[in-house]
C-alpha positions in Angstrom: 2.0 4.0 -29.8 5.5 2.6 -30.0 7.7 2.2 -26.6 10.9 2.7 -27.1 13.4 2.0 -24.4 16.3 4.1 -23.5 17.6 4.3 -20.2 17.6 1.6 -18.5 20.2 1.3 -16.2 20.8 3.1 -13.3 23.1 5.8 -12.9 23.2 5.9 -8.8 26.8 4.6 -7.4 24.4 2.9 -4.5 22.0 1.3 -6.9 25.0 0.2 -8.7 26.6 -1.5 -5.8 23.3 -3.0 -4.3 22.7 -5.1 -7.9 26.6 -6.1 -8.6 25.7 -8.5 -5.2 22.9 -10.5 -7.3 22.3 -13.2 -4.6 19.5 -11.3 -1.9 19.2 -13.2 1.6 16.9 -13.0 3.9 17.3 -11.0 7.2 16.8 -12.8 10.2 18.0 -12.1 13.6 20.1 -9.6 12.7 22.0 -11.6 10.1 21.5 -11.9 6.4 21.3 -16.0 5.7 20.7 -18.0 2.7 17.0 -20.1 3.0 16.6 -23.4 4.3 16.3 -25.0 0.9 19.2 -22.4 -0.7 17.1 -21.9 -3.6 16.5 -18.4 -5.0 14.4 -16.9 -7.4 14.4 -14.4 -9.9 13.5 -10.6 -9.9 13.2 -9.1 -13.1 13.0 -5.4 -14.8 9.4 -5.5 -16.2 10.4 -3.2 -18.6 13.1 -5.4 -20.5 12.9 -8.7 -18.7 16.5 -8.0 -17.2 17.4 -10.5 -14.3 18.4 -8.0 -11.4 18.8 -10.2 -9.3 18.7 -13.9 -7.2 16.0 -13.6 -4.0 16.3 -16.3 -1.1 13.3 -18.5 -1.8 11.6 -18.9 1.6 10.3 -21.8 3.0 8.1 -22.4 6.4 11.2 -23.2 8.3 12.4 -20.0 7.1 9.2 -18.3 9.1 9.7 -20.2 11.7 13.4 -19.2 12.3 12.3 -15.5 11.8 9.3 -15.7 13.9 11.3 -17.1 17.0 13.7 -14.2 16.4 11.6 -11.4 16.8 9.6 -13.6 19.9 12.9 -13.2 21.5 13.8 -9.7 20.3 10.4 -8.4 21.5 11.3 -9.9 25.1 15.1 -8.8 25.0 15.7 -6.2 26.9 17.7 -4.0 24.1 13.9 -3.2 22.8 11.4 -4.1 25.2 13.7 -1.1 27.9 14.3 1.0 25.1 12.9 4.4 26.3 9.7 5.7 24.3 12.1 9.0 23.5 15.0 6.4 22.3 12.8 4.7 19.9 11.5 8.3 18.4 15.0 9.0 17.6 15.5 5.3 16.2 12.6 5.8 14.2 14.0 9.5 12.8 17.7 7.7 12.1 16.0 5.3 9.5 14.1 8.5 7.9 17.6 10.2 7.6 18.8 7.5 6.2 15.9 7.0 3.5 16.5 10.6 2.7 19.9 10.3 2.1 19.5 6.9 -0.4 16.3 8.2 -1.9 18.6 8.4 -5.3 19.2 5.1 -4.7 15.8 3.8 -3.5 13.7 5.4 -6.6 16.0 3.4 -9.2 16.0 0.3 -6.9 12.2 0.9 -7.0 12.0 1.8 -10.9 14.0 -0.8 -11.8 11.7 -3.9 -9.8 8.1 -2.5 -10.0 8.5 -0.3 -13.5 6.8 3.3 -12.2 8.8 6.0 -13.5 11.2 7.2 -11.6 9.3 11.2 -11.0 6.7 8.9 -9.3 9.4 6.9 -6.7 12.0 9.8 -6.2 9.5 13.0 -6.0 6.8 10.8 -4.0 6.5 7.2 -2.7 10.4 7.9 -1.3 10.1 10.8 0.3 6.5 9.6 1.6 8.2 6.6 3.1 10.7 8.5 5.3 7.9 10.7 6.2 6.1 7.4 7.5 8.9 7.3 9.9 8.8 10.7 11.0 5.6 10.9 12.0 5.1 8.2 13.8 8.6 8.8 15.5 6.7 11.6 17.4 4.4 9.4 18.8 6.6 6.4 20.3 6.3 8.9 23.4 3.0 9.8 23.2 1.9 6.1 23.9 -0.7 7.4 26.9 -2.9 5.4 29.8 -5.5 6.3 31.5 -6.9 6.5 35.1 -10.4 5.9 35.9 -12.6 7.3 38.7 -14.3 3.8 39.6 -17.7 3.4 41.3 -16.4 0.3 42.8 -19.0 -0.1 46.2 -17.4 -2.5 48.4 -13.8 -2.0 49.6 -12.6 -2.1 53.1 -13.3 0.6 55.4 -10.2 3.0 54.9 -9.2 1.7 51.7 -9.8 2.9 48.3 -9.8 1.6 44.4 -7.0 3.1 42.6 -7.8 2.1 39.1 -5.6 2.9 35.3 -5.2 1.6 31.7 -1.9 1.1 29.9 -0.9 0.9 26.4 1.3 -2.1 25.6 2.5 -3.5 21.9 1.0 -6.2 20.8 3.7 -8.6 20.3 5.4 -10.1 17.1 4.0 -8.5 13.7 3.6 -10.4 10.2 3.7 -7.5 7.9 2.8 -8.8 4.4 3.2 -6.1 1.4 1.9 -5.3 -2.0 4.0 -5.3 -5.4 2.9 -1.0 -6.4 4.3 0.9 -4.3 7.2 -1.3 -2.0 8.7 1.1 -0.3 6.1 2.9 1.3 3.7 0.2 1.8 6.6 -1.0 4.1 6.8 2.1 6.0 3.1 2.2 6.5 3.4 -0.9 8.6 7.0 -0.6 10.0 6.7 2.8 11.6 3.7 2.6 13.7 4.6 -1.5 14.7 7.7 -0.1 15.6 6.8 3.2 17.7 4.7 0.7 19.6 7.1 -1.6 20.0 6.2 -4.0 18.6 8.5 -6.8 16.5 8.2 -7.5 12.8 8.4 -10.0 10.1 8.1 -8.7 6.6 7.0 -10.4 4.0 7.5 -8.0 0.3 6.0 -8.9 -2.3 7.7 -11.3 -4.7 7.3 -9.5 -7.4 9.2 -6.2 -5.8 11.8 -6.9 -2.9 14.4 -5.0 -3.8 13.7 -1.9 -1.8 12.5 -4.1 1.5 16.1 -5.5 1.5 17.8 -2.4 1.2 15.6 -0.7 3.8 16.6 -3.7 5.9 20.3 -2.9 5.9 19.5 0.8 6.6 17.8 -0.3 9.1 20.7 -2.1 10.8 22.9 0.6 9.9 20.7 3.0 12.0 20.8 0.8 15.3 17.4 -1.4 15.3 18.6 -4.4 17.7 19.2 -8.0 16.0 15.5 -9.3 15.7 13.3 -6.4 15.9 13.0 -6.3 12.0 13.5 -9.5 9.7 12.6 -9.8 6.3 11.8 -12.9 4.5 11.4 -13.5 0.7 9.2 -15.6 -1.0 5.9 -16.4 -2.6 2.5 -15.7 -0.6 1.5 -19.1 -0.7 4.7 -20.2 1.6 6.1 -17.8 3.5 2.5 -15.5 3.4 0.3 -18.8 4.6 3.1 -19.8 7.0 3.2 -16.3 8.5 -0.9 -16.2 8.7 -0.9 -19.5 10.1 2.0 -19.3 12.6 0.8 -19.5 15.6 3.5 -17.3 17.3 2.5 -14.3 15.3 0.2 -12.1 17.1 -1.3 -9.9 14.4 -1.1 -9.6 10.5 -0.9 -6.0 8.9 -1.9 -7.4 4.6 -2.0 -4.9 1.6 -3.5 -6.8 -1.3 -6.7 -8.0 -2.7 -9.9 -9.1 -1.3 -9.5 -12.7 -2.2 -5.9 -13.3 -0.5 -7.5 -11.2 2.1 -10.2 -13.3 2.7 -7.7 -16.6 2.9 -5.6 -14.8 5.6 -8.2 -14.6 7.8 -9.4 -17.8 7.5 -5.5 -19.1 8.3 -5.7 -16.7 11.0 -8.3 -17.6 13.4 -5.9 -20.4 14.5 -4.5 -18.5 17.2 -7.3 -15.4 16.5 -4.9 -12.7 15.5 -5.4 -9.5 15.2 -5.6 -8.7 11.6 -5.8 -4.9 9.6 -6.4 -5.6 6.1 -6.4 -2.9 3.4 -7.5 -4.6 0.0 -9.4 -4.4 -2.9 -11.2 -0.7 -4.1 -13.3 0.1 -7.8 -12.9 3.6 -6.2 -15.5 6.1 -8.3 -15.7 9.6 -9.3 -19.0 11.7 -9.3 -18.2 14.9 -11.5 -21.3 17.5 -10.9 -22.4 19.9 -13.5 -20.6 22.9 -12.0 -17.1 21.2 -11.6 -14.3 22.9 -12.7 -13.0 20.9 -15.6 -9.4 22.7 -15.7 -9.4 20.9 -12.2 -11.4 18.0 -12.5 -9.6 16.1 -15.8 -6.1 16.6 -14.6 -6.8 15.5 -11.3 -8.9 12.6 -12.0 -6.5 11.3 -15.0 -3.5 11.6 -12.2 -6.3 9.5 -10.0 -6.3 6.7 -12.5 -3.1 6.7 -15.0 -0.1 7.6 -12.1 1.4 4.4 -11.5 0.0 2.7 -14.6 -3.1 2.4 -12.7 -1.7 -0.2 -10.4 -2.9 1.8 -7.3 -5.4 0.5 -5.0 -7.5 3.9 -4.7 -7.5 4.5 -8.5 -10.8 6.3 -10.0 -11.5 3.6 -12.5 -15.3 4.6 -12.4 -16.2 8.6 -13.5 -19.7 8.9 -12.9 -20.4 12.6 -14.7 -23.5 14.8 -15.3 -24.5 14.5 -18.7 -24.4 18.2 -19.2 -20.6 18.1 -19.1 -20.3 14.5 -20.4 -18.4 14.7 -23.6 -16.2 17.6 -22.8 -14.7 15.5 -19.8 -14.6 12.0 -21.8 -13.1 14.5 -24.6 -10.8 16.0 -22.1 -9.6 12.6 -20.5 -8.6 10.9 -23.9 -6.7 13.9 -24.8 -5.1 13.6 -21.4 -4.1 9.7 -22.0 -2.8 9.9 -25.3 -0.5 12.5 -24.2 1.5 10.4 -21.5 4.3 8.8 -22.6 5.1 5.6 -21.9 8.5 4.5 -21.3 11.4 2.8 -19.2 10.7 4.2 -16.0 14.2 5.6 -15.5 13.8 7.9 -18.8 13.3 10.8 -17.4 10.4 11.9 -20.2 8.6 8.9 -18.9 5.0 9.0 -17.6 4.3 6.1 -17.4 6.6 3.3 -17.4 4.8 -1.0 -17.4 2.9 -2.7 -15.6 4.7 -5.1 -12.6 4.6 -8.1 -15.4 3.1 -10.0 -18.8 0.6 -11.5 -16.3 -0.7 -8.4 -15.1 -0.8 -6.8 -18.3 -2.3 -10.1 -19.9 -5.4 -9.3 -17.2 -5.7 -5.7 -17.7 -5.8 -6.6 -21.4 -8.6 -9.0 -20.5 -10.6 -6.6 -19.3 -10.8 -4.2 -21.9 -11.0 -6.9 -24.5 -14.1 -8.5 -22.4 -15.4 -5.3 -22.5 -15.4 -4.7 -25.5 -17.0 -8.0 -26.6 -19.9 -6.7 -24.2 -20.6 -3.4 -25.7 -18.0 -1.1 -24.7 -16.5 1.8 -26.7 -12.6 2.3 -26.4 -12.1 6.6 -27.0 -8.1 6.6 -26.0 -5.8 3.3 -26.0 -6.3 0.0 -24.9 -3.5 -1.8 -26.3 -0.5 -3.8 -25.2 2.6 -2.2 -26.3 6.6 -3.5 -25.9 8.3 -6.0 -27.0 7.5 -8.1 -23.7 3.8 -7.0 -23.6 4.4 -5.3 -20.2 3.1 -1.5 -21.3 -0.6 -0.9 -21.0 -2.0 2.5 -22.8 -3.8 4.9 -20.5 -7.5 4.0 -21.7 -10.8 5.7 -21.5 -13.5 3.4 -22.2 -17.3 4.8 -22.5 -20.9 2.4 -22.8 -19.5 0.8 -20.0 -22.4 -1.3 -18.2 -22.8 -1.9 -14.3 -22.9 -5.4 -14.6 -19.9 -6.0 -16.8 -16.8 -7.5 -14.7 -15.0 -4.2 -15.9 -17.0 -2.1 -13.9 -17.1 -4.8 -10.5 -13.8 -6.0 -10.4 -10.4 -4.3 -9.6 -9.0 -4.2 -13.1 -5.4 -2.4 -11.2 -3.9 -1.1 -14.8 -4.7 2.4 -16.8 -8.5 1.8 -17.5 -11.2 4.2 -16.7 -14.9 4.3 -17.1 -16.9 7.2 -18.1 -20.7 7.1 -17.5 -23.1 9.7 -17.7 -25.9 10.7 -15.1 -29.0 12.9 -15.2 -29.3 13.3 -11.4 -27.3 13.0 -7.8 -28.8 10.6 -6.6 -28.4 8.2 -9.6 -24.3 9.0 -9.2 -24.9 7.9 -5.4 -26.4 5.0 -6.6 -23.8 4.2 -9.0 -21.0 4.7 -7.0 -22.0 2.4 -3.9 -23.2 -0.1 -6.9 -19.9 -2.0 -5.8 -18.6 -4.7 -3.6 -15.8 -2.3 -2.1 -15.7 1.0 -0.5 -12.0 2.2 -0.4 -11.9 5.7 -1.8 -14.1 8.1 -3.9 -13.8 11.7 -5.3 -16.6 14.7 -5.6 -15.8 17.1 -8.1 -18.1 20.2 -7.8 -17.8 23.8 -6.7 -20.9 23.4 -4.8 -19.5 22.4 -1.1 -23.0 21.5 0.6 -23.4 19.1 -2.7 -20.1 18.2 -1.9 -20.3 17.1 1.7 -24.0 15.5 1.4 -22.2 13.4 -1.6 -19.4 12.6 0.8 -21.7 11.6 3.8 -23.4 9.2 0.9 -20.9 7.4 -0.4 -19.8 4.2 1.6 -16.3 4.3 1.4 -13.0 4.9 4.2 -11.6 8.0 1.8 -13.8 11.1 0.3 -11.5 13.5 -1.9 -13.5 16.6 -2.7 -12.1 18.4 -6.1 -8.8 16.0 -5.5 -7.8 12.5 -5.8 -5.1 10.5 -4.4 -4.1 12.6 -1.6 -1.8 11.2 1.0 -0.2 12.3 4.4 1.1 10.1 7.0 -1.8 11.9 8.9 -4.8 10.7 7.3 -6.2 7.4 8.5 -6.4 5.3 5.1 -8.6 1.8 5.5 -11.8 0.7 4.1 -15.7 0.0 3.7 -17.4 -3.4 2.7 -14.6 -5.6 1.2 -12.1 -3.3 0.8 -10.8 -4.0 4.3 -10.6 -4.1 8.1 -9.0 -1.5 10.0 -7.2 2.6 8.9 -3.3 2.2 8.5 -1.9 6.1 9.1 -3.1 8.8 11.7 -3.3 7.7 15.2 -5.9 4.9 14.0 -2.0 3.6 12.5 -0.5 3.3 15.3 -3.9 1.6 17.3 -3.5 -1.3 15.0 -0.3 -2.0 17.0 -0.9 -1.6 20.9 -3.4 -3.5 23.2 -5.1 -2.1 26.5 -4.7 -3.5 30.1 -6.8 -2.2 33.1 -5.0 -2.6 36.1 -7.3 -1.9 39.4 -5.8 -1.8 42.9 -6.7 -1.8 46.6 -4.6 0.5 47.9 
């Protein structure tokens, strides 16, 4: 397979005008400002290695500054006395506005991570405003209690009047994965803000395009000076600083298990409240009775959208041997007919991965693999003149103890292995450190459901995979994370209780 590029420029008059200013500052306070050190960095198209543009390298001081700046916007007046109602419509404003860029957005998008443009503009943009949305409808739905007490002893005459309240909890370090930008901003923005709660983001280096643009809609939809700031840089400055900062009352992280496990060790400083979504090896159990027309589109989408680089992707297919070489069959005919491509070519599939590093590691994998006893049945190659485009690859004789099948690989590689019965597929599936998502493919819905009640893991797709909605709580098992981002689990992560009990 031969990449060929062809489009790679954007055609969006927004896009445009966002990359002819090539030096990106931070946001802080309301005010865009160089960092500390006025160095910059460089974000690049993975695609073509194109410079797109200059980022504001951040330093400590630069958390510092934007930490006391959303301390003092969280106890300014313009946002802690905004009306729940007000900040619903706040909150609705910055989806309009999403809506209206989302041209814009995908190319911005396209252009810094690689996905192809179908993925960003039909979506991960369209889910982003609709992050906004729905938690919009909750900033006045923020509800107490009161509590009957059994309280004995009170004075003769007098009685215990006795409630709980719902308050945010305080300034926010929101730190954000490289495959999907946007929307893993959203997913942390909108609830911390329907709470009212203040926030620091942190985007990933490697993707910060979008962040900053969402940061001057964002302005230009009223949030107050403070409320939102945005600072640039690597994870281990301006990410450590943040999880270390003692000013910072909680950490919201997207990433892997191993940065996960170093913020919370720089957060019990202060004890912060953490919600971590990280790692996943996220399996598929295909039954004998699935329906195949179903179950090979649906789990190729589940492993190849994105170039793989998703954290819920069905890199493990555990399938009845009945139906085992008609799915591997069906799934390597499925691969080698994506096409891989600049992700702004519109007759791209796939477009590559965020960088040479990344594909170097996917690469690794396979090759490792390989060495080990694997069989590759549909590509595993490199491809591009930089190295960056991985072929969707279906890999078979894959054992459980090879680091393939333990290890987030987060690139187009799947795993098909056969089983005789259910409860070896069980077995295999919770064979794994992580428990973020699985998939049961079967027509059988009592098989489905005792499957799904087995398998440890936050997310069960039954005959789907990869199915999102601002509505359903997304977190998960064993050391794929702490805490559910979306649903009204989303919008817990960012409010506290108080019982307040009166002799009245």
């Amino acid at each position: 397979m031969t990449v060929i590029i062809r489009n790679d420029s954007p055609v969006c008059d927004g896009a445009r005008a966002f990359l002819a200013v090539a030096r990106k500052r931070h946001l802080i306070g309301g005010r865009w400002v160089d960092a500390g050190g006025n160095e910059t960095f460089e974000t690049t198209d993975p695609a073509t290695g194109r410079v797109l543009a200059h980022l504001a390298k951040g330093t400590a001081e630069d958390v510092t500054r934007a930490v006391a700046a959303a301390r003092t916007a969280f106890e300014d007046d313009r946002w802690r006395a905004m009306t729940p109602s007000a900040r619903g419509r706040l909150l609705w404003r910055i989806a309009d506005l999403i809506e209206a860029h989302a041209d814009e957005l995908a190319e911005l998008e396209t252009l810094d991570q690689g996905k192809s443009l179908k993925t960003g503009r039909l979506g991960e943009i369209p889910a982003a405003a609709g992050q906004f949305r729905y938690f919009a409808g909750f900033a006045d739905k923020i509800l107490g209690t009161t509590i009957p007490t059994s309280i004995g002893h009170q004075p003769p005459g007098r009685q215990i009047f006795a409630y709980t309240t719902r308050e945010p909890v305080g300034v926010v370090a929101a730190i954000t994965p490289w495959n999907s930008p946007l929307l893993m901003a959203a997913m942390k923005l909108a609830p911390a803000l329907a709470a009212g709660c203040t926030v620091v983001l942190k985007p990933a280096e490697e993707t910060s395009l979008t962040a900053l643009r969402l940061g001057e809609l964002m302005l230009e939809a009223g949030v107050p000076d403070g409320v939102v700031n945005i600072v640039t840089g690597f994870g281990e400055t301006v990410g450590a600083a943040l999880s270390a900062h003692e000013d910072v009352d909680k950490v919201a992280f997207t990433g892997s298990t191993e940065v996960g496990k170093m913020i919370v060790a720089a957060a019990s400083g202060n004890l912060k409240k953490l919600t971590l979504e990280l790692g996943g090896k996220s399996p598929a159990i295909v039954m004998a009775d699935a329906e195949l027309d179903l179950a090979i589109p649906g789990i190729a989408r589940g492993i190849f959208s994105n170039a793989g680089q998703v954290c819920v992707a069905g890199s493990r297919v555990y399938v009845h041997r009945s139906i085992y070489q008609r799915l591997t069959d069906g799934l390597a005919r499925a691969a080698s007919g994506l096409r891989l491509g600049h992700g702004l070519d519109p007759e791209t599939d796939l477009g590559p991965l965020v960088n040479g590093k990344q594909a170097e590691r996917v690469a690794g994998y396979v090759a490792e693999g390989v060495a080990e006893g694997a069989e590759v049945v549909a590509g595993g190659r490199r491809d591009g003149a930089l190295g960056t485009f991985f072929e969707p690859t279906v890999i078979t004789g894959a054992l459980a103890g090879m680091r393939m099948m333990r290890e987030e690989i987060f690139g187009p590689v799947v795993a098909v292995t056969p089983f005789d019965e259910p409860e070896d597929a069980l077995f295999y599936a919770n064979d794994s450190p992580y428990g973020l998502a699985a998939s049961v493919w079967t027509r059988d819905l009592s098989a489905a459901h005792r499957l799904s009640a087995g398998i440890r893991s936050g997310t069960v797709w039954i005959n789907c995979h990869s199915y999102f909605s601002p509505e359903l709580p997304k977190g998960g098992h064993k050391q794929s994370g702490w805490g559910y981002e979306n649903g009204a689990p989303g919008l817990e992560n960012y409010l506290e209780s108080k019982t307040v009990c009166a002799l009245i």
